[in-house]
Structures are given as structure tokens and as C-alpha cells.
Chimera marker file (.cmm) of the C-alpha trace (Angstrom):
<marker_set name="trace">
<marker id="1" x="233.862" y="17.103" z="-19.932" r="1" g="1" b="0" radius="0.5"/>
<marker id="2" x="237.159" y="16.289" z="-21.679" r="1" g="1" b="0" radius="0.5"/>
<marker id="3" x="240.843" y="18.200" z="-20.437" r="1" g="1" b="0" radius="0.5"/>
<marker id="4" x="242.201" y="20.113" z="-23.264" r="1" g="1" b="0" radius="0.5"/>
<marker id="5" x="244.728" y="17.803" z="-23.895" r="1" g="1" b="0" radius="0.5"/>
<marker id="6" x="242.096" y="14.634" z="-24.443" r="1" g="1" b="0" radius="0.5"/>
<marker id="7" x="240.021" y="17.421" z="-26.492" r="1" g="1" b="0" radius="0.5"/>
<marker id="8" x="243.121" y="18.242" z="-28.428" r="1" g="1" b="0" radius="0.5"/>
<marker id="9" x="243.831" y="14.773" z="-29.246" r="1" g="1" b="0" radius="0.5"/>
<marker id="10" x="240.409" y="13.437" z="-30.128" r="1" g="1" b="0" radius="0.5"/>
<marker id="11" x="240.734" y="16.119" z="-32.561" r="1" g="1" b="0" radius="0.5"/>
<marker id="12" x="243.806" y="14.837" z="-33.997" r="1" g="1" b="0" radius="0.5"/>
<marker id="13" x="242.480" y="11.544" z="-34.111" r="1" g="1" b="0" radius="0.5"/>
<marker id="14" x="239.897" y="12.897" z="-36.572" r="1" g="1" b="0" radius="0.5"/>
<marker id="15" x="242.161" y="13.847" z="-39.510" r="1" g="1" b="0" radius="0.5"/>
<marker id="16" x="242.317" y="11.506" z="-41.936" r="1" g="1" b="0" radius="0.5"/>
<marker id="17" x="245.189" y="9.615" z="-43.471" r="1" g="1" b="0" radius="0.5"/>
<marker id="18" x="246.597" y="11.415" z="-46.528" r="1" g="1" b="0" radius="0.5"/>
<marker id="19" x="245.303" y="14.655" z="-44.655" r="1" g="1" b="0" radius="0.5"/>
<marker id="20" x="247.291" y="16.824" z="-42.027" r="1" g="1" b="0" radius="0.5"/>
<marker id="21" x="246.483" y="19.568" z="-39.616" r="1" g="1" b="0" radius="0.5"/>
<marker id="22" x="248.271" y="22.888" z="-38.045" r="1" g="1" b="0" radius="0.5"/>
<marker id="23" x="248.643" y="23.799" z="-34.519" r="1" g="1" b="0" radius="0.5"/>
<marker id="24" x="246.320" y="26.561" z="-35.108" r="1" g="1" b="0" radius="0.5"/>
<marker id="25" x="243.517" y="25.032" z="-36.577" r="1" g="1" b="0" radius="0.5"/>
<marker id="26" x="243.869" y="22.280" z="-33.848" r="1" g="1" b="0" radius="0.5"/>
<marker id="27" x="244.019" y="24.862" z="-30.877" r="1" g="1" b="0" radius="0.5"/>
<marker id="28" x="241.027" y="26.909" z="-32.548" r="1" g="1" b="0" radius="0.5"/>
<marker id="29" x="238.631" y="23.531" z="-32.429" r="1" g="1" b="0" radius="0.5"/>
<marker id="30" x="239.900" y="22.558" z="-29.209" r="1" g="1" b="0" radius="0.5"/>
<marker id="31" x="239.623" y="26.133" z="-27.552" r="1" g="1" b="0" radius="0.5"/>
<marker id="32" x="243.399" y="26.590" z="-26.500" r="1" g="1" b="0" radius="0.5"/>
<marker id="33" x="246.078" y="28.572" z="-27.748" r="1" g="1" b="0" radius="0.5"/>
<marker id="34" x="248.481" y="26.831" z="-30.277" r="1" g="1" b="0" radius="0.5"/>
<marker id="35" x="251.422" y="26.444" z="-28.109" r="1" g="1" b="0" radius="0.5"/>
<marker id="36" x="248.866" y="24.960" z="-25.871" r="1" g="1" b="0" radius="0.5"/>
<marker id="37" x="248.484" y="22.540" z="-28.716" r="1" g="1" b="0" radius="0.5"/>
<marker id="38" x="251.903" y="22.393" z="-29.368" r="1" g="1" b="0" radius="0.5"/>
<marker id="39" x="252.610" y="20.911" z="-25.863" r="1" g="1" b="0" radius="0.5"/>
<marker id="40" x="249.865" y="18.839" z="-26.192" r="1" g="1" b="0" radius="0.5"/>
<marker id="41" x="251.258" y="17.288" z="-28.898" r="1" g="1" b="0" radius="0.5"/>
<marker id="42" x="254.854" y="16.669" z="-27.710" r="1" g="1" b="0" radius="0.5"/>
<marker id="43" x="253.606" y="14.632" z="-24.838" r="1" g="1" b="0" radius="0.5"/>
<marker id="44" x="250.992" y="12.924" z="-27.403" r="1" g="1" b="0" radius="0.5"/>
<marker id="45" x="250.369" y="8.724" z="-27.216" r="1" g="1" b="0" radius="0.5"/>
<marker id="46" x="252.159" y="8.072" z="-30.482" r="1" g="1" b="0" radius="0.5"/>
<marker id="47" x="250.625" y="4.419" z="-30.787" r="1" g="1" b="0" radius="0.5"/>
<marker id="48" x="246.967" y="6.040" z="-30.572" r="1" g="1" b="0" radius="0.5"/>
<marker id="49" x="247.460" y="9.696" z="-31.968" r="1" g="1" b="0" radius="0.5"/>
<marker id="50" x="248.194" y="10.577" z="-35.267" r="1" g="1" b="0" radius="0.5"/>
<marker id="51" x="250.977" y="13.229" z="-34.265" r="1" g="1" b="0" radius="0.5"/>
<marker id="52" x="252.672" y="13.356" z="-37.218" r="1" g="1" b="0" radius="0.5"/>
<marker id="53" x="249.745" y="15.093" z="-39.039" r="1" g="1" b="0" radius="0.5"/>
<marker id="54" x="250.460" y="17.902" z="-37.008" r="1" g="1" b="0" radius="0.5"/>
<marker id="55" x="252.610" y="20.785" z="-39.042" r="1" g="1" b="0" radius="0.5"/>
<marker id="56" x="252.937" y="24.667" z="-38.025" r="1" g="1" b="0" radius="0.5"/>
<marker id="57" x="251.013" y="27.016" z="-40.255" r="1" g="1" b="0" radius="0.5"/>
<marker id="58" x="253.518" y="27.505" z="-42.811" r="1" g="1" b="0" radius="0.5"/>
<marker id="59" x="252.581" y="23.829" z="-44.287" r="1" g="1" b="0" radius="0.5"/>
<marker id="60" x="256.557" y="22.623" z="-42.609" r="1" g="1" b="0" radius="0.5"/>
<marker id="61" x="257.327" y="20.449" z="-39.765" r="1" g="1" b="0" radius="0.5"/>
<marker id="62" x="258.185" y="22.119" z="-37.073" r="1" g="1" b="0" radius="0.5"/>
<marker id="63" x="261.910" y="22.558" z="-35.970" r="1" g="1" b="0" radius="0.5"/>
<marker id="64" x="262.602" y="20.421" z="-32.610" r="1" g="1" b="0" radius="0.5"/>
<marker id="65" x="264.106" y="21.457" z="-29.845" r="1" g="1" b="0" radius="0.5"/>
<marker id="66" x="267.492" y="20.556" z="-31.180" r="1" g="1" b="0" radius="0.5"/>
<marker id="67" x="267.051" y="22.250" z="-34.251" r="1" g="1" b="0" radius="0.5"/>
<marker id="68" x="266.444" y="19.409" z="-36.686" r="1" g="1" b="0" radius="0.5"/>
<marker id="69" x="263.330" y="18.411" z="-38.745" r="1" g="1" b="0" radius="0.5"/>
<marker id="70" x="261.802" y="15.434" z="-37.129" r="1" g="1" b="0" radius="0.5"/>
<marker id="71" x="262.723" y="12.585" z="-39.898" r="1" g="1" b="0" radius="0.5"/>
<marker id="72" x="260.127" y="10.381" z="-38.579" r="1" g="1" b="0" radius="0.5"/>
<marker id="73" x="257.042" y="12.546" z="-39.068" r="1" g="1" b="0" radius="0.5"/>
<marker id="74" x="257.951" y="13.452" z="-42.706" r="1" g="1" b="0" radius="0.5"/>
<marker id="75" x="258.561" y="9.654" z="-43.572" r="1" g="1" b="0" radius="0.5"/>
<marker id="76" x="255.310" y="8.794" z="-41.950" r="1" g="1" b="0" radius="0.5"/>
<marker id="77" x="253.565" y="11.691" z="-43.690" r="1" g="1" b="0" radius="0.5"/>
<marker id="78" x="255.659" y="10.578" z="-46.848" r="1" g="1" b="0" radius="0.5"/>
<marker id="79" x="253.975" y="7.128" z="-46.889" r="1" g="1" b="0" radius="0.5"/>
<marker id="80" x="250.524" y="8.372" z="-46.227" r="1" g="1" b="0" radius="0.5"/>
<marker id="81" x="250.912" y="10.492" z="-49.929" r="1" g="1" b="0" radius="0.5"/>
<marker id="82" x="251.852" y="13.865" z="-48.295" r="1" g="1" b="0" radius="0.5"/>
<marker id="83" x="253.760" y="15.591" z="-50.445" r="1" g="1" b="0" radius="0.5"/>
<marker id="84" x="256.910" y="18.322" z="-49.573" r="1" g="1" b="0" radius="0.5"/>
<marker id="85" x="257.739" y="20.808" z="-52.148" r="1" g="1" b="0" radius="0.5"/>
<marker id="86" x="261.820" y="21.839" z="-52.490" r="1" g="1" b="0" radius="0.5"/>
<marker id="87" x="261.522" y="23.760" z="-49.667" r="1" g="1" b="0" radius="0.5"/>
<marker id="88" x="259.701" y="21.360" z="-47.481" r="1" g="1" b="0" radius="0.5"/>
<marker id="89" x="256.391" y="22.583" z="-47.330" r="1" g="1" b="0" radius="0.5"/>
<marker id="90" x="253.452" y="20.871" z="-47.955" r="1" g="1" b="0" radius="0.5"/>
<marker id="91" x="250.684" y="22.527" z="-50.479" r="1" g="1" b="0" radius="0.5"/>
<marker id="92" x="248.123" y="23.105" z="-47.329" r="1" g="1" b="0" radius="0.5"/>
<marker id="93" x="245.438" y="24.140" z="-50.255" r="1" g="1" b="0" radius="0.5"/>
<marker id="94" x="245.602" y="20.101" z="-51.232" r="1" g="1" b="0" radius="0.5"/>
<marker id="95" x="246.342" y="18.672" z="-47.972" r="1" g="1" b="0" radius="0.5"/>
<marker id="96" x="244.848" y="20.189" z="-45.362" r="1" g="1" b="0" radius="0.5"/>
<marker id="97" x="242.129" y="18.237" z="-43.582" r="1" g="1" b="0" radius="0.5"/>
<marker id="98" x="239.157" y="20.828" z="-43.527" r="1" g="1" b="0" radius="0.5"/>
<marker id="99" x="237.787" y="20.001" z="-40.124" r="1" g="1" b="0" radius="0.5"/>
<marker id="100" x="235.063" y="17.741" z="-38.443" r="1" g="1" b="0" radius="0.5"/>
<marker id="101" x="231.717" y="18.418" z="-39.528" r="1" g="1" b="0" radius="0.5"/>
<marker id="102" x="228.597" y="18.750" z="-36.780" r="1" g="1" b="0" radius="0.5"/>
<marker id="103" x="228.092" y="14.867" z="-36.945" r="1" g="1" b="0" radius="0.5"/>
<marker id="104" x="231.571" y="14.462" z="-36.113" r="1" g="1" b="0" radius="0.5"/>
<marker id="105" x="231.107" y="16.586" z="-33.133" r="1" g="1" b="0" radius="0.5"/>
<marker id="106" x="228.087" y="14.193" z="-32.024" r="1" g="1" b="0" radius="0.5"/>
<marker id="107" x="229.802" y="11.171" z="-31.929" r="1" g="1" b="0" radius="0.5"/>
<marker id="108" x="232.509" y="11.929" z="-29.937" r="1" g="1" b="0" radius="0.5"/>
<marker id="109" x="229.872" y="13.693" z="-27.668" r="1" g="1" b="0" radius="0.5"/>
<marker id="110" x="231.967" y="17.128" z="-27.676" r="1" g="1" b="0" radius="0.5"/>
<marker id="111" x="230.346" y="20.805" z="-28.001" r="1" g="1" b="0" radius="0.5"/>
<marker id="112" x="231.784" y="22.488" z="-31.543" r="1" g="1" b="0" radius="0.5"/>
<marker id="113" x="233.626" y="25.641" z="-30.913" r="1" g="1" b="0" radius="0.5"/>
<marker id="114" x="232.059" y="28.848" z="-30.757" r="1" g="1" b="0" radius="0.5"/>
<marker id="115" x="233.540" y="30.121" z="-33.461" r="1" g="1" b="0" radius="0.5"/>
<link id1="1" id2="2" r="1" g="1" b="0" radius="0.2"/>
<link id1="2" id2="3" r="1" g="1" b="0" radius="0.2"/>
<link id1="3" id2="4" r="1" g="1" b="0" radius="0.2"/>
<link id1="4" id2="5" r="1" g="1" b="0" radius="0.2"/>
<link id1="5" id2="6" r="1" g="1" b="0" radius="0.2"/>
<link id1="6" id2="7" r="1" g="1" b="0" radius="0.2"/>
<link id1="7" id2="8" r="1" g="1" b="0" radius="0.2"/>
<link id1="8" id2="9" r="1" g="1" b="0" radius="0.2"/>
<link id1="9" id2="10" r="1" g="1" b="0" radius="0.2"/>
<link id1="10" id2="11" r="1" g="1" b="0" radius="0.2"/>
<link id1="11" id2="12" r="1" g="1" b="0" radius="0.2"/>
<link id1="12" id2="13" r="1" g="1" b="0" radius="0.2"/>
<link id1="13" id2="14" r="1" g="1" b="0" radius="0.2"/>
<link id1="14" id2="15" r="1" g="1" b="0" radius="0.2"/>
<link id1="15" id2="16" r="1" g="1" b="0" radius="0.2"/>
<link id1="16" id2="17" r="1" g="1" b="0" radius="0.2"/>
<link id1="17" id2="18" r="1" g="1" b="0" radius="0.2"/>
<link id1="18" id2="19" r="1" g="1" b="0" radius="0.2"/>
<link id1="19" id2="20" r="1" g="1" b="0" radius="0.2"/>
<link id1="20" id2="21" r="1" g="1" b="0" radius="0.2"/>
<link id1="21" id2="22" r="1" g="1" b="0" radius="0.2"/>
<link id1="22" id2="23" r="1" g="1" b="0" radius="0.2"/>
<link id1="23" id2="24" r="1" g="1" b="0" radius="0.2"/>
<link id1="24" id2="25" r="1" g="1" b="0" radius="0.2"/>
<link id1="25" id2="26" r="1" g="1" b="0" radius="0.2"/>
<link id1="26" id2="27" r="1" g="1" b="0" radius="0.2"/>
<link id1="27" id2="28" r="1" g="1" b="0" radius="0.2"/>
<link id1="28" id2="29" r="1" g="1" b="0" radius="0.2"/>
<link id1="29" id2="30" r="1" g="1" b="0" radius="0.2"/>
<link id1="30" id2="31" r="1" g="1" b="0" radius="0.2"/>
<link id1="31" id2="32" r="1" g="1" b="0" radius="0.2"/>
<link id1="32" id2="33" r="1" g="1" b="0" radius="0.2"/>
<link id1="33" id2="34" r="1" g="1" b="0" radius="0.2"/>
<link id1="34" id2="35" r="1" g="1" b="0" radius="0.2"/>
<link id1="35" id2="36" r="1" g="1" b="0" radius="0.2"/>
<link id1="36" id2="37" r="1" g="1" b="0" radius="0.2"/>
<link id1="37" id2="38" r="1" g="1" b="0" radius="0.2"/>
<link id1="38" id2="39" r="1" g="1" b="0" radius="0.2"/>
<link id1="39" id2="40" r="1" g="1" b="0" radius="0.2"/>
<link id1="40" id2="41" r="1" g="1" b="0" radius="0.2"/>
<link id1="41" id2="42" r="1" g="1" b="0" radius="0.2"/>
<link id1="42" id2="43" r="1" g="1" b="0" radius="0.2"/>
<link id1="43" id2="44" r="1" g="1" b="0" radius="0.2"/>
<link id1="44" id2="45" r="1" g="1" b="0" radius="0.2"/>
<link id1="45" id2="46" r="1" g="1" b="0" radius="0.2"/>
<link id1="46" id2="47" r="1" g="1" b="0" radius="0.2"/>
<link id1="47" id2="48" r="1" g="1" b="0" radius="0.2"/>
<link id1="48" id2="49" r="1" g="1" b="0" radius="0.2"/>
<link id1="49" id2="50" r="1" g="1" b="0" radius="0.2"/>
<link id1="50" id2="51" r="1" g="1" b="0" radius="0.2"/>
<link id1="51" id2="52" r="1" g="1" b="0" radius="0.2"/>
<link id1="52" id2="53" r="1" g="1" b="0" radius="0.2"/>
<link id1="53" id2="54" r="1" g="1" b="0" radius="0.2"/>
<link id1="54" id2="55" r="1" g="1" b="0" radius="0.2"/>
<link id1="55" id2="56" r="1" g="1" b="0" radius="0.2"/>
<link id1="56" id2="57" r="1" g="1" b="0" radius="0.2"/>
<link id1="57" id2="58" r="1" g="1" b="0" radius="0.2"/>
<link id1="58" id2="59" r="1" g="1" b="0" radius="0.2"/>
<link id1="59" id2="60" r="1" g="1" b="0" radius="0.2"/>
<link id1="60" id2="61" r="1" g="1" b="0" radius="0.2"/>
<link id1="61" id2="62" r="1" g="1" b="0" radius="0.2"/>
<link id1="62" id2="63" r="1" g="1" b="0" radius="0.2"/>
<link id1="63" id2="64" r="1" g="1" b="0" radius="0.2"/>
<link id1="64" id2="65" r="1" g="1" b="0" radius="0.2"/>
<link id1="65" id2="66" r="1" g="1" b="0" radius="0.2"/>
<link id1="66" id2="67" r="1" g="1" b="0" radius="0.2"/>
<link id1="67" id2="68" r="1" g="1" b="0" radius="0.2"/>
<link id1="68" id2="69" r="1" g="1" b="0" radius="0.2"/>
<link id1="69" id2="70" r="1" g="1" b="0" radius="0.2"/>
<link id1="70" id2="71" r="1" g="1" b="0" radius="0.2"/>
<link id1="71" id2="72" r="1" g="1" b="0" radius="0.2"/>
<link id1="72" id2="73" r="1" g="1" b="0" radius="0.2"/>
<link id1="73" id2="74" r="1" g="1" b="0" radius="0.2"/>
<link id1="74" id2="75" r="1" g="1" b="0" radius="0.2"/>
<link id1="75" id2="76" r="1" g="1" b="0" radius="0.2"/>
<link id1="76" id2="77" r="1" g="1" b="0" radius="0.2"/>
<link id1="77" id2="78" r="1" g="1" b="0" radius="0.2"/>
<link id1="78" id2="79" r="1" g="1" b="0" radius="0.2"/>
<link id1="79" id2="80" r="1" g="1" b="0" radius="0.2"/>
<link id1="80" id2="81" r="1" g="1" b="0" radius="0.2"/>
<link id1="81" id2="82" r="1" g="1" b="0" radius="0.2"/>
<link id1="82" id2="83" r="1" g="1" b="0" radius="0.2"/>
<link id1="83" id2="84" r="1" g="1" b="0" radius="0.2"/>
<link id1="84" id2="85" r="1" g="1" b="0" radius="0.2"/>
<link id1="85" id2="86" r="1" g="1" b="0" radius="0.2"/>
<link id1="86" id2="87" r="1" g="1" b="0" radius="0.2"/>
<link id1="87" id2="88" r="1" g="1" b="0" radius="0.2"/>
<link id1="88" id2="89" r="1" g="1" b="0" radius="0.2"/>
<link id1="89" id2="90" r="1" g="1" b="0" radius="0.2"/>
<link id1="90" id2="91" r="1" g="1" b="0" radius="0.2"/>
<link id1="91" id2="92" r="1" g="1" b="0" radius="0.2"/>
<link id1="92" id2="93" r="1" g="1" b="0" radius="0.2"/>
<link id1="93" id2="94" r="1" g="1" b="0" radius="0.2"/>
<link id1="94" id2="95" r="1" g="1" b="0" radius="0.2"/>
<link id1="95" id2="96" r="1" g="1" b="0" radius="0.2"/>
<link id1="96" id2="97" r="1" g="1" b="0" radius="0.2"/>
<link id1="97" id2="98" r="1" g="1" b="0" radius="0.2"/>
<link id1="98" id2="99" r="1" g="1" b="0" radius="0.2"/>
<link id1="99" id2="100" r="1" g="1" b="0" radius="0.2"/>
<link id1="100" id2="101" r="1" g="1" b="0" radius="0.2"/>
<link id1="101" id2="102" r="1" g="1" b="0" radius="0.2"/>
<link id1="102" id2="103" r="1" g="1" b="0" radius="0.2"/>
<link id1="103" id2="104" r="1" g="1" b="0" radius="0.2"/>
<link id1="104" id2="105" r="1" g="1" b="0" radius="0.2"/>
<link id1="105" id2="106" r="1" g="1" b="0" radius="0.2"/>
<link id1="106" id2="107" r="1" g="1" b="0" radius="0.2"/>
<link id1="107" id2="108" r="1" g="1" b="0" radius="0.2"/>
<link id1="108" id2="109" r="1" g="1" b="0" radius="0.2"/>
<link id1="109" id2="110" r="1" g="1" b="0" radius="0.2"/>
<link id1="110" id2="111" r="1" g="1" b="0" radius="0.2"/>
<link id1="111" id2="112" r="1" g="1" b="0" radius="0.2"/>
<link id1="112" id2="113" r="1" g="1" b="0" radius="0.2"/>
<link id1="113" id2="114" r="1" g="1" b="0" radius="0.2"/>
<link id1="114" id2="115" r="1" g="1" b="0" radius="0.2"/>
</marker_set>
């Protein structure tokens, strides 16, 4: 059985390019809470997991720690066709990947959430 974290980021490694994710909807299919998720993310492989797909539930990137948008996740989500509207939110009705279906599930040999 997978750690929360390797859960979590198998997850992540499931959205698509072109597609992002919240914290929420992460934490919900991993079975955590979304700071849990949150965490999980900040200590993330970035040459294996797509953490820049990650964005809080109102469609933005989340603030750092120092209080500044992380550049480098909204030019990598930039190049991948995400778009930002003028207050730097992305349209989560177009972009938001929808979730792994039940032969996703199979072949990464993980349970669904009860949900």
C-alpha cells in the first residue's frame, strides 16, 4: 500500500498536460486533507511530478510563503495552453482535469476513494 504522499503524487502524475488540478480535489482522491496535499506538494520531485498543475480552489496559484505568485508554475502552465484571466484565475469549468476514471485506478493498482 502506497504513503499518502506517493498516493498524492501518482495522482498528480495523472492530470494531463493542458489540464490542472486543486488541492482539494487531489486530497479528496488521495484520502487526506488538502493541506495534507498542500505539503505534499511543496516537497514534490519536480523532475517527475507535474506540480505546477496544482492551483487552490479559487482556479489561482497559490501565494508562497513569501507572499509572491510562484512565476515558474504560471509560465509552465502558460506553455502547456492554461489560460489566466485579468485577475489571474484560470476558468476551472475549461481547465480542470475531471479525474481518473476506474481503469485509471487499475493500472496504477490503487483502490478509488470511497466517495
Amino acid at each position: 500500500m502506497l504513503g499518502v504522499y506517493q498516493r498524492i503524487y501518482t495522482l498528480v502524475m495523472g492530470v494531463p498536460r493542458g489540464k490542472v488540478a486543486t488541492y482539494g480535489q487531489i486530497a479528496k482522491l488521495a484520502g487526506c486533507s488538502a493541506r495534507q496535499a498542500g505539503y505534499a506538494m511543496a516537497v514534490a520531485p519536480t523532475d517527475t511530478v507535474p506540480w505546477h498543475r496544482v492551483i487552490n480552489s479559487r482556479g489561482q496559484i497559490s501565494i508562497r510563503s513569501d507572499g509572491l505568485i510562484d512565476a515558474e508554475q504560471q509560465r509552465l502552465l502558460d506553455n502547456e495552453g492554461i489560460q489566466f484571466d485579468s485577475k489571474g484565475r484560470v476558468d476551472l469549468i475549461r481547465f480542470q482535469w475531471q479525474g481518473p476514471d476506474q481503469s485509471w485506478w487499475a493500472d496504477q493498482m490503487l483502490d478509488p476513494p470511497l466517495i
